[in-house]
Phi, psi and omega in degrees: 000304158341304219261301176292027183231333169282331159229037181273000171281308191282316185298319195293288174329282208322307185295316155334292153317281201292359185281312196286321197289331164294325170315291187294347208279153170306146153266149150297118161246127196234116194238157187270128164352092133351115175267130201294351190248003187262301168336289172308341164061040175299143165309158181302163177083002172243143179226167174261181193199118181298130175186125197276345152284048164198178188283315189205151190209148189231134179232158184265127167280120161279155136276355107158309145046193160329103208256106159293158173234173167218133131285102191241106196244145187230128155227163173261112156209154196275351186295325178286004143312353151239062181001317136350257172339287188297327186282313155330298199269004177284311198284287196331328172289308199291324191302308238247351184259315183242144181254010173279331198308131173199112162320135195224356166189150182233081197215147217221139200200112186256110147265184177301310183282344191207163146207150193207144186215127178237127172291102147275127225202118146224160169191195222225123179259136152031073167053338169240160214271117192293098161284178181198138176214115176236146164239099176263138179235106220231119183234053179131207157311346172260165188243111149278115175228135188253159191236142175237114161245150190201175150230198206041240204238050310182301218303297187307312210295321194279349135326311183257353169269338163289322169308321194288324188282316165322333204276313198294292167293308189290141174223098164255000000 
C-alpha cells in the first residue's frame, strides 16, 4: 500500500511539473511594426507614399489643388566639407532651375557638431504660388536634407512635422 501511495505521489509531482512548466513558460507576444507616421506623430491626413529617390516622403489628402508633401533624403557628398558653399550652391541650383524660385528667409547656424540652414523659398507653377520650408543639415559629409512644399496656410503643421523628423531620423 505504502508503494502505490508513494507512487500515486510521484505521478502527481510529475504531472504536476509539467502542468507548471506549460502554465508559466513566456508567451510570445507578438507586436506589430509601428507606422512610421504614427513614430512621427503626423498630423491626420498624411500618409507615407513610396518613391525610391529619397529616404522618405509624405503627402497630405487633399481634395484638391496641390497635395502638400515632405521630403526627407540622407546623401554623401565630400562637397559639404564647406557647408557654406555647398548650401550656397543648393540655392543657386534651385534659382537657375526654377526662375520664380525667391528666398524669402535664409537662416544659418555652424555648431561644433552639425551646420544647419533653414530656407523659406516660394515661386510660382502654372500660376499658383508654392511655398517651401528646407532644412539642411550637414554633418562630415552627410548631408540631411528636408523639404516641405505647400500652399496656403501650412506652415506651423509642416514645421512640426520637419521637427519629428529630425528628432526621429537625424543623429546630430
Amino acid at each position: 500500500m505504502k508503494r502505490y501511495i508513494a507512487l500515486i505521489i510521484v505521478l502527481a509531482l510529475g504531472v504536476g511539473f509539467f502542468m507548471s512548466r506549460k502554465t508559466f513558460a513566456p508567451q510570445t507576444v507578438v507586436k506589430e511594426p509601428i507606422k512610421i507616421e504614427e513614430l512621427l506623430k503626423m498630423p491626420s491626413g498624411w500618409s507615407q507614399v513610396e518613391d525610391k529617390d529619397v529616404n522618405l516622403k509624405f503627402e497630405k489628402k487633399v481634395d484638391k489643388g496641390l497635395k502638400p508633401q515632405v521630403v526627407f533624403k540622407e546623401t554623401q557628398s565630400t562637397e559639404a566639407s564647406t557647408p557654406a558653399k555647398y548650401t550656397d550652391r543648393l540655392i543657386a541650383g534651385t534659382k537657375s532651375a526654377i526662375p520664380s524660385f525667391r528666398v524669402t528667409g535664409d537662416m544659418r547656424n555652424s555648431l561644433e557638431k552639425y551646420y544647419s540652414a533653414f530656407i523659406t523659398a516660394t515661386y510660382t507653377n502654372k500660376g499658383q504660388k508654392i511655398n517651401l520650408i528646407q532644412r539642411v543639415y550637414i554633418k562630415g559629409n552627410t548631408v540631411y536634407t528636408l523639404t516641405a512644399s505647400y500652399t496656403g496656410e501650412l506652415g506651423n503643421e509642416l514645421n512640426q512635422i520637419l521637427d519629428n523628423l529630425v528628432r526621429e531620423k537625424i543623429s546630430l
